[in-house]
TIVO-2410 file (N, C-alpha, C; in nm, 3 decimals):
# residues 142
REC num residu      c1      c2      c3 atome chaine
REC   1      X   0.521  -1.964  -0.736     N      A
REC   1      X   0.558  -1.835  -0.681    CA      A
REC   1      X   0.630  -1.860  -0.549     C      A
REC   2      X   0.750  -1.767  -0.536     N      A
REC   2      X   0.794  -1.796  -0.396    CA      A
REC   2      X   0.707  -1.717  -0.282     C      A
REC   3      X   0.736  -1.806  -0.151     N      A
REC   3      X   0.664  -1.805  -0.023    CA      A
REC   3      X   0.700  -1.687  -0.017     C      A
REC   4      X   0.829  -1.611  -0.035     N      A
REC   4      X   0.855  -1.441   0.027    CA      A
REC   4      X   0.786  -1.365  -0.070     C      A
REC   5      X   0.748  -1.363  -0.211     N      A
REC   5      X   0.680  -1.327  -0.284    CA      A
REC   5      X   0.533  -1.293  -0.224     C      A
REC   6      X   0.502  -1.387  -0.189     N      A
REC   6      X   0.333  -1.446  -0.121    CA      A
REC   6      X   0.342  -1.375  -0.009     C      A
REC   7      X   0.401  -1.347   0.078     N      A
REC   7      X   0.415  -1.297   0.176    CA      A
REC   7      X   0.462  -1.144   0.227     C      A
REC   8      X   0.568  -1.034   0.057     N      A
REC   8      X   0.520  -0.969   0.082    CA      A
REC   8      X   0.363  -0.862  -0.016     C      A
REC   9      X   0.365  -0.967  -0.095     N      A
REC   9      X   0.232  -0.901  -0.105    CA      A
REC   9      X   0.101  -0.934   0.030     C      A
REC  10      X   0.115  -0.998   0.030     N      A
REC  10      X   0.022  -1.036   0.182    CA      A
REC  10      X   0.018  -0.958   0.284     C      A
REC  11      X   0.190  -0.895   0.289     N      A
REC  11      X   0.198  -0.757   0.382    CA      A
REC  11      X   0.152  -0.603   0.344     C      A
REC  12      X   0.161  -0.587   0.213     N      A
REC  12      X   0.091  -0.519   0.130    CA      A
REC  12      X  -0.067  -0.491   0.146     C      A
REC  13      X  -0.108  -0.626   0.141     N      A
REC  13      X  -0.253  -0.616   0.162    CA      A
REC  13      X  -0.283  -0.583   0.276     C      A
REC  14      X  -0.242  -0.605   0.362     N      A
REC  14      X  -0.309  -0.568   0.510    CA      A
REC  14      X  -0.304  -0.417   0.525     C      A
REC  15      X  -0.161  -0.379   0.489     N      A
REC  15      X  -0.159  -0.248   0.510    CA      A
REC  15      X  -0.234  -0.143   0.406     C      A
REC  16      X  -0.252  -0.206   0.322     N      A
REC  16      X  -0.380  -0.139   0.215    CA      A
REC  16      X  -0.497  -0.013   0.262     C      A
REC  17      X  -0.564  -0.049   0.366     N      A
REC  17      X  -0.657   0.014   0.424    CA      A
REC  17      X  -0.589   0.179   0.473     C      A
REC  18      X  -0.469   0.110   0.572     N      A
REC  18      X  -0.376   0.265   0.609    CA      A
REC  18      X  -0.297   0.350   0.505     C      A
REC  19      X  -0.307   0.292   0.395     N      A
REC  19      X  -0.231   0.397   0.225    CA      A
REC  19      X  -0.225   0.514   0.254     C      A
REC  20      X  -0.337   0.555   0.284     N      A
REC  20      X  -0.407   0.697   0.278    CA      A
REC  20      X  -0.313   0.752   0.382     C      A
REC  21      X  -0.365   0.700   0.517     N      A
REC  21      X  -0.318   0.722   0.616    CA      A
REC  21      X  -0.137   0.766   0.582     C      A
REC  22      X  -0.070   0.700   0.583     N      A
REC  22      X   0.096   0.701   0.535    CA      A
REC  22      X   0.104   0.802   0.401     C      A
REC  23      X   0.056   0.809   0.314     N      A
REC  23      X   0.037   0.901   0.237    CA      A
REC  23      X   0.063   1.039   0.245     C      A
REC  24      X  -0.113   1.029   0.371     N      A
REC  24      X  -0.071   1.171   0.401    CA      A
REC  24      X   0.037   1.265   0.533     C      A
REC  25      X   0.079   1.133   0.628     N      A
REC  25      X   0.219   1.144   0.702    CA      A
REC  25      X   0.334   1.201   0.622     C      A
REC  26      X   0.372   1.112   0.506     N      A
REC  26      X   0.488   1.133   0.440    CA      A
REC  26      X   0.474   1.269   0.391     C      A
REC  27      X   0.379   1.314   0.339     N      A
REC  27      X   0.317   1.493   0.297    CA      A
REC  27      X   0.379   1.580   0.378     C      A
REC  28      X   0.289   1.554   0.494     N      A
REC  28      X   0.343   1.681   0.605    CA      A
REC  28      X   0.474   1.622   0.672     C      A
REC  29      X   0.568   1.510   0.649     N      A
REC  29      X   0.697   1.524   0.691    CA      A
REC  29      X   0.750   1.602   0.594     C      A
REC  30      X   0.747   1.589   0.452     N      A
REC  30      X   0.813   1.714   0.334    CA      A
REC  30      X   0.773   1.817   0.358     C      A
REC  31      X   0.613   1.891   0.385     N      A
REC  31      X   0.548   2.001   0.427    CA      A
REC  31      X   0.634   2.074   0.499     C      A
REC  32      X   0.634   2.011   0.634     N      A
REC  32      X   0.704   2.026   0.751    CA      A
REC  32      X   0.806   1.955   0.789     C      A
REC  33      X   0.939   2.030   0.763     N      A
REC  33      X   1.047   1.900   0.784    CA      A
REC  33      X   1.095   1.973   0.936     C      A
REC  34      X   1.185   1.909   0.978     N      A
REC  34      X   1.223   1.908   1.097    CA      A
REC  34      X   1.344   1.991   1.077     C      A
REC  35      X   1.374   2.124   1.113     N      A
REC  35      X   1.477   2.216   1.047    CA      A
REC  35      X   1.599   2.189   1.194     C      A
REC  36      X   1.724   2.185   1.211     N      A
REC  36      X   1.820   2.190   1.294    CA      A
REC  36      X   1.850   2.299   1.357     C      A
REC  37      X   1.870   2.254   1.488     N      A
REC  37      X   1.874   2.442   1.513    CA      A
REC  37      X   2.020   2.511   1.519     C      A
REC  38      X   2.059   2.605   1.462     N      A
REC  38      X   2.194   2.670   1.408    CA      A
REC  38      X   2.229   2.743   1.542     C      A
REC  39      X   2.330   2.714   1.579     N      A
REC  39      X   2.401   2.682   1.734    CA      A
REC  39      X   2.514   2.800   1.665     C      A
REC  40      X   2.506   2.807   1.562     N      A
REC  40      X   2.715   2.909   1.513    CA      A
REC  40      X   2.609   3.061   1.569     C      A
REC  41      X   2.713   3.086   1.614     N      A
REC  41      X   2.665   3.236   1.726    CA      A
REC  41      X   2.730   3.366   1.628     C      A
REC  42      X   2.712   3.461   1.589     N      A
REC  42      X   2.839   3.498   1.502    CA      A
REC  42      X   2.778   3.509   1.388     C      A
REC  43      X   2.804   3.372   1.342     N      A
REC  43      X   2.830   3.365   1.175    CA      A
REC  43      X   2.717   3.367   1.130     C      A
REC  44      X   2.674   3.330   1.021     N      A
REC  44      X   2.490   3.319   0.987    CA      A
REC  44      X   2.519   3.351   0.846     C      A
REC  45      X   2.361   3.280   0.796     N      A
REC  45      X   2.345   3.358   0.609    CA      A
REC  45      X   2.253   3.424   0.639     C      A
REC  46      X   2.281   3.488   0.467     N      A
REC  46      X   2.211   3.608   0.437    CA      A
REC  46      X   2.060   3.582   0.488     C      A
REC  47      X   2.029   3.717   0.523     N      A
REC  47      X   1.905   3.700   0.531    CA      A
REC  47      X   1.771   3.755   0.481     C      A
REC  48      X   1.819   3.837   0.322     N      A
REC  48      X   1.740   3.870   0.228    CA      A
REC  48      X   1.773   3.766   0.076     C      A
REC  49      X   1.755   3.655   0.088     N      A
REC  49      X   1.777   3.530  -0.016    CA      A
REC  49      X   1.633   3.516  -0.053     C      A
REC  50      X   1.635   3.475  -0.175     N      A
REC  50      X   1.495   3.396  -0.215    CA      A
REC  50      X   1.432   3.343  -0.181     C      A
REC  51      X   1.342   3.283  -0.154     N      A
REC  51      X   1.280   3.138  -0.060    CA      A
REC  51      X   1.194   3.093  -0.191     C      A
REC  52      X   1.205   3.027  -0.220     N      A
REC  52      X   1.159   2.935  -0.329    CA      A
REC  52      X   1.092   2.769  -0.236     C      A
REC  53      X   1.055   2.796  -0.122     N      A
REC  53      X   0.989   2.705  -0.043    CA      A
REC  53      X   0.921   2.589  -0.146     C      A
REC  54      X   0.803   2.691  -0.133     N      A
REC  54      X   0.669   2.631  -0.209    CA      A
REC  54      X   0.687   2.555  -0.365     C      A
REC  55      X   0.809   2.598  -0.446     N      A
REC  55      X   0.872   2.565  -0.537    CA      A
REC  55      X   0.917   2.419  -0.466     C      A
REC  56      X   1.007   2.432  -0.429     N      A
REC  56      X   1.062   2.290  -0.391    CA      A
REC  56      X   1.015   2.190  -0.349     C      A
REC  57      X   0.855   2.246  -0.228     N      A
REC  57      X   0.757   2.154  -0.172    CA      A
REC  57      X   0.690   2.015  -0.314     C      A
REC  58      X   0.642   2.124  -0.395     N      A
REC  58      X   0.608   2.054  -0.492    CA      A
REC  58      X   0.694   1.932  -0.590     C      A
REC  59      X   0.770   2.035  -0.638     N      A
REC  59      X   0.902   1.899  -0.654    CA      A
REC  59      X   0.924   1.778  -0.602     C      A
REC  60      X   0.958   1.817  -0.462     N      A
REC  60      X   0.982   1.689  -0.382    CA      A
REC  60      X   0.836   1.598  -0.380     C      A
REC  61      X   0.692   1.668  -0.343     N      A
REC  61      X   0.596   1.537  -0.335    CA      A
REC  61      X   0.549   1.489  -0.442     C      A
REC  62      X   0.608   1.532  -0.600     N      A
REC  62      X   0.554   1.481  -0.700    CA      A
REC  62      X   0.698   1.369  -0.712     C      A
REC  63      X   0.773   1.394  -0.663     N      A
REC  63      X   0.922   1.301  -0.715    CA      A
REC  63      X   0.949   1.228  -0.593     C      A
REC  64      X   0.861   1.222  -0.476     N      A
REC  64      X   0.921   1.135  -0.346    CA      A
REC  64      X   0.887   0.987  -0.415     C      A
REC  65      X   0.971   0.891  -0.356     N      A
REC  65      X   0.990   0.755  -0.393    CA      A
REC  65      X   0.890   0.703  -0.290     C      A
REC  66      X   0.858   0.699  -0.147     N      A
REC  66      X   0.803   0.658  -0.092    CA      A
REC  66      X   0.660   0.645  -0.139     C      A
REC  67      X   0.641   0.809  -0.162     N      A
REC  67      X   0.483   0.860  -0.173    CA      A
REC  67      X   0.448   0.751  -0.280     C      A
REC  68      X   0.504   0.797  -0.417     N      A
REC  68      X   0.495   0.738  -0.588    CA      A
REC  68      X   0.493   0.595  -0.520     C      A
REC  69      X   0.516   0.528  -0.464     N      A
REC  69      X   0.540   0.343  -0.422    CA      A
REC  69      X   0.366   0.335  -0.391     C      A
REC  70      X   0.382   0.414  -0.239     N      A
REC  70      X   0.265   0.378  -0.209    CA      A
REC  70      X   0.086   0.378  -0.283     C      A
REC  71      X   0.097   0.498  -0.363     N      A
REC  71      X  -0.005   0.551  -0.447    CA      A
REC  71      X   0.025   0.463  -0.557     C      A
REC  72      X   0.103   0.354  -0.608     N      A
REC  72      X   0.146   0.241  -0.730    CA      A
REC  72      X   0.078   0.122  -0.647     C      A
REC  73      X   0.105   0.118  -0.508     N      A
REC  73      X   0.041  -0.004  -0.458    CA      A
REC  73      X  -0.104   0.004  -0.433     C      A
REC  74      X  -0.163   0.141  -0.425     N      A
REC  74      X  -0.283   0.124  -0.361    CA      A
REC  74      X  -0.311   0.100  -0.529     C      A
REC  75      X  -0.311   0.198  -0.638     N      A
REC  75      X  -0.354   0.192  -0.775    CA      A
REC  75      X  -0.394   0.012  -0.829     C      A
REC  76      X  -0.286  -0.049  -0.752     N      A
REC  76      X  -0.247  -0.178  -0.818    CA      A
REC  76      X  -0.330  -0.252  -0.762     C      A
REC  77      X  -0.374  -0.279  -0.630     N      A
REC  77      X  -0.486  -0.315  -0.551    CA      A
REC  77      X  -0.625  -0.243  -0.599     C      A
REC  78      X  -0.609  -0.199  -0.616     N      A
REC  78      X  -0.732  -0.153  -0.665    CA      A
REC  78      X  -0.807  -0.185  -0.751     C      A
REC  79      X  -0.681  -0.193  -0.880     N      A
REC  79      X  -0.794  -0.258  -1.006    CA      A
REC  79      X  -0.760  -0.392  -1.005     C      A
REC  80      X  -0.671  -0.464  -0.903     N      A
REC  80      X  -0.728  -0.600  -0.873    CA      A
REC  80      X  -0.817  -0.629  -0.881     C      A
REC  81      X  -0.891  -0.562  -0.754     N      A
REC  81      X  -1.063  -0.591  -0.705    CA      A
REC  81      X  -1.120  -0.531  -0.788     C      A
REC  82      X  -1.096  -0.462  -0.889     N      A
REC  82      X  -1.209  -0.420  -0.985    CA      A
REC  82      X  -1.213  -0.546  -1.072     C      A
REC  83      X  -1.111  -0.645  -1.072     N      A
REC  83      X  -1.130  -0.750  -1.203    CA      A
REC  83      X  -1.147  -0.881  -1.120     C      A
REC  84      X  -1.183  -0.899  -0.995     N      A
REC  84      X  -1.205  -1.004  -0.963    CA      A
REC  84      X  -1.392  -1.013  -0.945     C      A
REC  85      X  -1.396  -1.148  -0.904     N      A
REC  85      X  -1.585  -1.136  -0.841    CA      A
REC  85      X  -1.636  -1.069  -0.715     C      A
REC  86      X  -1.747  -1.144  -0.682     N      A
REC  86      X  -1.783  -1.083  -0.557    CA      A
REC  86      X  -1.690  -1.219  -0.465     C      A
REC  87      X  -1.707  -1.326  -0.450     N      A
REC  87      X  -1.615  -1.447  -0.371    CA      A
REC  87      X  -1.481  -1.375  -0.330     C      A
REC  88      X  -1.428  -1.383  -0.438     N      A
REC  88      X  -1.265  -1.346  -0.420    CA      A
REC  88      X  -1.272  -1.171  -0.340     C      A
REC  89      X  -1.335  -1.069  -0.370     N      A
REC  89      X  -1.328  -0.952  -0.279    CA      A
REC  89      X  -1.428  -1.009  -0.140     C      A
REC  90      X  -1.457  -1.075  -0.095     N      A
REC  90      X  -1.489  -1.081   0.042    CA      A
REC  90      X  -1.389  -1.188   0.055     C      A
REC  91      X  -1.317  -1.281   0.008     N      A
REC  91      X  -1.241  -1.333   0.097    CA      A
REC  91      X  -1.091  -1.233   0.097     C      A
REC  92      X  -1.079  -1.156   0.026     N      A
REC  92      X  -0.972  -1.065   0.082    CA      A
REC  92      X  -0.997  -0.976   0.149     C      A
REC  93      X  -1.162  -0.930   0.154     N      A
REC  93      X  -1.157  -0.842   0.248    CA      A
REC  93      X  -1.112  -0.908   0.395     C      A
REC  94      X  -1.205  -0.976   0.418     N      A
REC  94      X  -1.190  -1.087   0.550    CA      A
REC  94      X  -1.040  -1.136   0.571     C      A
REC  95      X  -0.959  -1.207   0.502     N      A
REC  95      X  -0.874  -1.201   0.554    CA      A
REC  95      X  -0.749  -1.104   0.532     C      A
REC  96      X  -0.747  -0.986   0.469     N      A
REC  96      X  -0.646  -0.905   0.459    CA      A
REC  96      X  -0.686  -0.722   0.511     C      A
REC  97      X  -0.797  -0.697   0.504     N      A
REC  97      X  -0.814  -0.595   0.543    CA      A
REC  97      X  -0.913  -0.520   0.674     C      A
REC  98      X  -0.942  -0.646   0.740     N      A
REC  98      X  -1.042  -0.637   0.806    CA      A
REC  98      X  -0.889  -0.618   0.926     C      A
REC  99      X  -0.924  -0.541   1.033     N      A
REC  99      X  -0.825  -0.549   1.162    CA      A
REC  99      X  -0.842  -0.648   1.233     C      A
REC 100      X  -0.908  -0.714   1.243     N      A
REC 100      X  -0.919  -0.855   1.325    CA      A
REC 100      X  -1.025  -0.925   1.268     C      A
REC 101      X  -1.006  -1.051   1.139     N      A
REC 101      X  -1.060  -1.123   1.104    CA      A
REC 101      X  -1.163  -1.240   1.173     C      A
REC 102      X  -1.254  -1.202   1.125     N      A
REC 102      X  -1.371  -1.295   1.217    CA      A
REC 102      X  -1.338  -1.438   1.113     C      A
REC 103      X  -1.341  -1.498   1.004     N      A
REC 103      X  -1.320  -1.583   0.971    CA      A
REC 103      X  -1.198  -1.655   0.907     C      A
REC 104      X  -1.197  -1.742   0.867     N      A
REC 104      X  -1.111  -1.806   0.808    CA      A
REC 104      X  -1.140  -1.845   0.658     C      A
REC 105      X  -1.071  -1.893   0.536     N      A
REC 105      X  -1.171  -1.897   0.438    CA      A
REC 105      X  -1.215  -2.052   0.451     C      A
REC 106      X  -1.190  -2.158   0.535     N      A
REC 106      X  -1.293  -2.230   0.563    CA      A
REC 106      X  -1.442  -2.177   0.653     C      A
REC 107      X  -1.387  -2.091   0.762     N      A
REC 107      X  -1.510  -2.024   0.828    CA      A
REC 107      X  -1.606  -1.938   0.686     C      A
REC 108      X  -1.563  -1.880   0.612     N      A
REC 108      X  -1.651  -1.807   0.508    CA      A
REC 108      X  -1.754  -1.893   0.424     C      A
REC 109      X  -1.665  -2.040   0.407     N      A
REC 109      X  -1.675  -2.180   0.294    CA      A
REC 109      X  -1.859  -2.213   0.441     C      A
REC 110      X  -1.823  -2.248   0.524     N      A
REC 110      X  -1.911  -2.334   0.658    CA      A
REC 110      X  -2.014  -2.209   0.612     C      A
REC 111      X  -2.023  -2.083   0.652     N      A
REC 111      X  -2.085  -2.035   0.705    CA      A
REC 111      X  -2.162  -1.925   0.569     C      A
REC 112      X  -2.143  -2.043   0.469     N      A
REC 112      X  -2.185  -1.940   0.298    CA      A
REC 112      X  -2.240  -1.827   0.297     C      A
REC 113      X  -2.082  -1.767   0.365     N      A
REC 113      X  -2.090  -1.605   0.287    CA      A
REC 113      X  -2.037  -1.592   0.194     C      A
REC 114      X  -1.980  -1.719   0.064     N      A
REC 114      X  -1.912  -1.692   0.007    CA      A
REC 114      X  -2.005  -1.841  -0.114     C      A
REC 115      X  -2.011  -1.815  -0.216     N      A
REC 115      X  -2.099  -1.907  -0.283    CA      A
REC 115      X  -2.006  -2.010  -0.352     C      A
REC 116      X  -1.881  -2.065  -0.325     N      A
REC 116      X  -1.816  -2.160  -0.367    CA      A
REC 116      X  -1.717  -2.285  -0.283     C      A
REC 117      X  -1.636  -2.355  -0.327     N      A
REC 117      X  -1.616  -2.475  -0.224    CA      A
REC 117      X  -1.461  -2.438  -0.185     C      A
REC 118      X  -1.400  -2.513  -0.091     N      A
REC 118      X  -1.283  -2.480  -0.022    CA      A
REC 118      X  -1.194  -2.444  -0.063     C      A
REC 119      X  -1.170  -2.562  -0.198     N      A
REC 119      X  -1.012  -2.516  -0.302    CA      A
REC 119      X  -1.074  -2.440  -0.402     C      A
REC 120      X  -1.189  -2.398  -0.440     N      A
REC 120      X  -1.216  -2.296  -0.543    CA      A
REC 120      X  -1.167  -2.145  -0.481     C      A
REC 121      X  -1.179  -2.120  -0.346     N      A
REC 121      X  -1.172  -2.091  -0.234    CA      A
REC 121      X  -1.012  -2.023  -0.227     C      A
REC 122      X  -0.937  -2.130  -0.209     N      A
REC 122      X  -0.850  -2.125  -0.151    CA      A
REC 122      X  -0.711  -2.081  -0.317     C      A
REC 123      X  -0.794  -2.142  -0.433     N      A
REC 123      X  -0.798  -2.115  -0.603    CA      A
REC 123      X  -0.812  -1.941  -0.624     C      A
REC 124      X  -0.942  -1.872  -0.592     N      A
REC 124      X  -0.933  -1.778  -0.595    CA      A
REC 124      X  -0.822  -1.672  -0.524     C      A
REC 125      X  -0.801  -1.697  -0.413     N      A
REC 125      X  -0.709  -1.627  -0.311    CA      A
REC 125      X  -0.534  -1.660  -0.385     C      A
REC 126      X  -0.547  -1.765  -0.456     N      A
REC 126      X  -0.421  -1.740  -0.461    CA      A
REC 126      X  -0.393  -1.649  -0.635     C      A
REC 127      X  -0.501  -1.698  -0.684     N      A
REC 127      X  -0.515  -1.592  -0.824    CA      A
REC 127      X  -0.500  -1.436  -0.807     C      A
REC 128      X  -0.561  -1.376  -0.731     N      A
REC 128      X  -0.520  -1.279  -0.656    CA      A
REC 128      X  -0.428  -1.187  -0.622     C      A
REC 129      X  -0.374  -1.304  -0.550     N      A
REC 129      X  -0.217  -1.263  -0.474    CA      A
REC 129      X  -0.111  -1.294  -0.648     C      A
REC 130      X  -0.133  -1.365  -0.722     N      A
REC 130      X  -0.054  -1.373  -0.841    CA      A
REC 130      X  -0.096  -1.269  -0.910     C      A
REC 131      X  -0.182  -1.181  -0.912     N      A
REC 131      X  -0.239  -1.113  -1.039    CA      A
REC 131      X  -0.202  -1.001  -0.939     C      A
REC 132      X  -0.162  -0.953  -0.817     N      A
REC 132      X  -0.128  -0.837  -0.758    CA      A
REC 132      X   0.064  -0.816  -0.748     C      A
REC 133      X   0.106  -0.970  -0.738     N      A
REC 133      X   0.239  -0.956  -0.785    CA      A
REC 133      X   0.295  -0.901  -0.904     C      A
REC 134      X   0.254  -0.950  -0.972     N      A
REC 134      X   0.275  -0.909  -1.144    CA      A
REC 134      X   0.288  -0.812  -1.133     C      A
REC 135      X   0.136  -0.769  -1.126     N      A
REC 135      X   0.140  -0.596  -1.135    CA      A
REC 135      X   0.241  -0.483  -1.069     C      A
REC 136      X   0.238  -0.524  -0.926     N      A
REC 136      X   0.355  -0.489  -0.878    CA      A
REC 136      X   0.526  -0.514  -0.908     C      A
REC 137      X   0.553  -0.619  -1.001     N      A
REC 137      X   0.646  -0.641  -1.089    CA      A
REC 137      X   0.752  -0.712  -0.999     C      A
REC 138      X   0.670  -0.794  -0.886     N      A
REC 138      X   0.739  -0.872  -0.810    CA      A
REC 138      X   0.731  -1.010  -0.826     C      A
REC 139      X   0.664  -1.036  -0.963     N      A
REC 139      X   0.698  -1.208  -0.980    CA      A
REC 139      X   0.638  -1.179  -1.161     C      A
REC 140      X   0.711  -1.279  -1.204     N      A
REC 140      X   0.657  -1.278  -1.348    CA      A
REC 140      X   0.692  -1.432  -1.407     C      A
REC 141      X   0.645  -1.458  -1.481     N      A
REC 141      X   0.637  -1.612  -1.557    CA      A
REC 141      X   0.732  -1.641  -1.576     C      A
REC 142      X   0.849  -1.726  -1.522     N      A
REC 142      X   0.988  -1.770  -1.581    CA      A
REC 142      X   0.951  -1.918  -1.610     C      A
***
C-alpha cells in the first residue's frame, strides 16, 4: 500500500471522533447560509414569490457531497471496529483517536494493555488501516 494511502486514512482516523461535530457545522451552513446584502437601491424582486425554502433545505442536505463523504467515512470506520478484536480497537483507539496519546504501540506491548507481541502488534494496525482503505475505495489489490 502506498505511504499517502496510509496516511490519508490515518488522517481520517484521527478526525473520526469530530464526524459528528463537522456534520453538524456543514447542516447549519446549508440551514443558514450567509445571504449578500442587495446594495441595487431602486430595483428589487418581487416580493410576493413562493419560498420553497424548506423544500430546497432538504434537497441540498440529503445530496451535499461533503455531508454524504463524511457519514461514508464514519459508516466505514465503524464496521471496521465492529470486525476487528479487542487488541486491534485499543490500539487504534490509543493511537488515532485519543487527543493526546499516552502510549505508543510498544508502550501498550511493555505495559500489557494489549494481550499480544510487537509485530502482531504492529500486524494488526496495519490490517486495519488496509481493511479501512478498501472500504473507502482508496486502495484495492492490483
Amino acid at each position: 500500500m502506498k505511504r499517502s494511502t496510509i496516511r490519508t486514512v490515518e488522517d481520517i482516523l484521527r478526525d473520526y471522533p469530530k464526524i459528528d461535530k463537522y456534520i453538524e457545522q456543514r447542516e447549519q451552513e446549508l440551514r443558514y447560509p450567509v445571504t449578500p446584502v442587495d446594495e441595487n437601491i431602486g430595483g428589487g424582486r418581487a416580493q410576493n414569490g413562493f419560498n420553497d425554502s424548506a423544500d430546497r433545505l432538504i434537497i441540498t442536505l440529503d445530496e451535499d457531497k461533503r455531508i454524504n463523504a463524511l457519514k461514508k467515512q464514519r459508516q466505514v470506520i465503524d464496521d471496521c471496529l465492529d470486525e476487528v478484536g479487542k487488541d486491534t480497537e485499543i490500539i487504534i483507539n490509543e493511537m488515532y483517536f485519543r487527543k493526546r496519546p499516552r502510549y505508543t504501540i510498544d508502550g501498550l506491548v511493555v505495559n500489557h494493555l494489549i494481550g499480544c507481541s510487537r509485530a502482531t502488534a504492529f500486524r494488526l494496525k496495519k490490517q486495519f488501516i488496509s481493511s479501512c482503505a478498501k472500504q473507502l475505495g482508496l486502495y484495492s489489490m492490483n
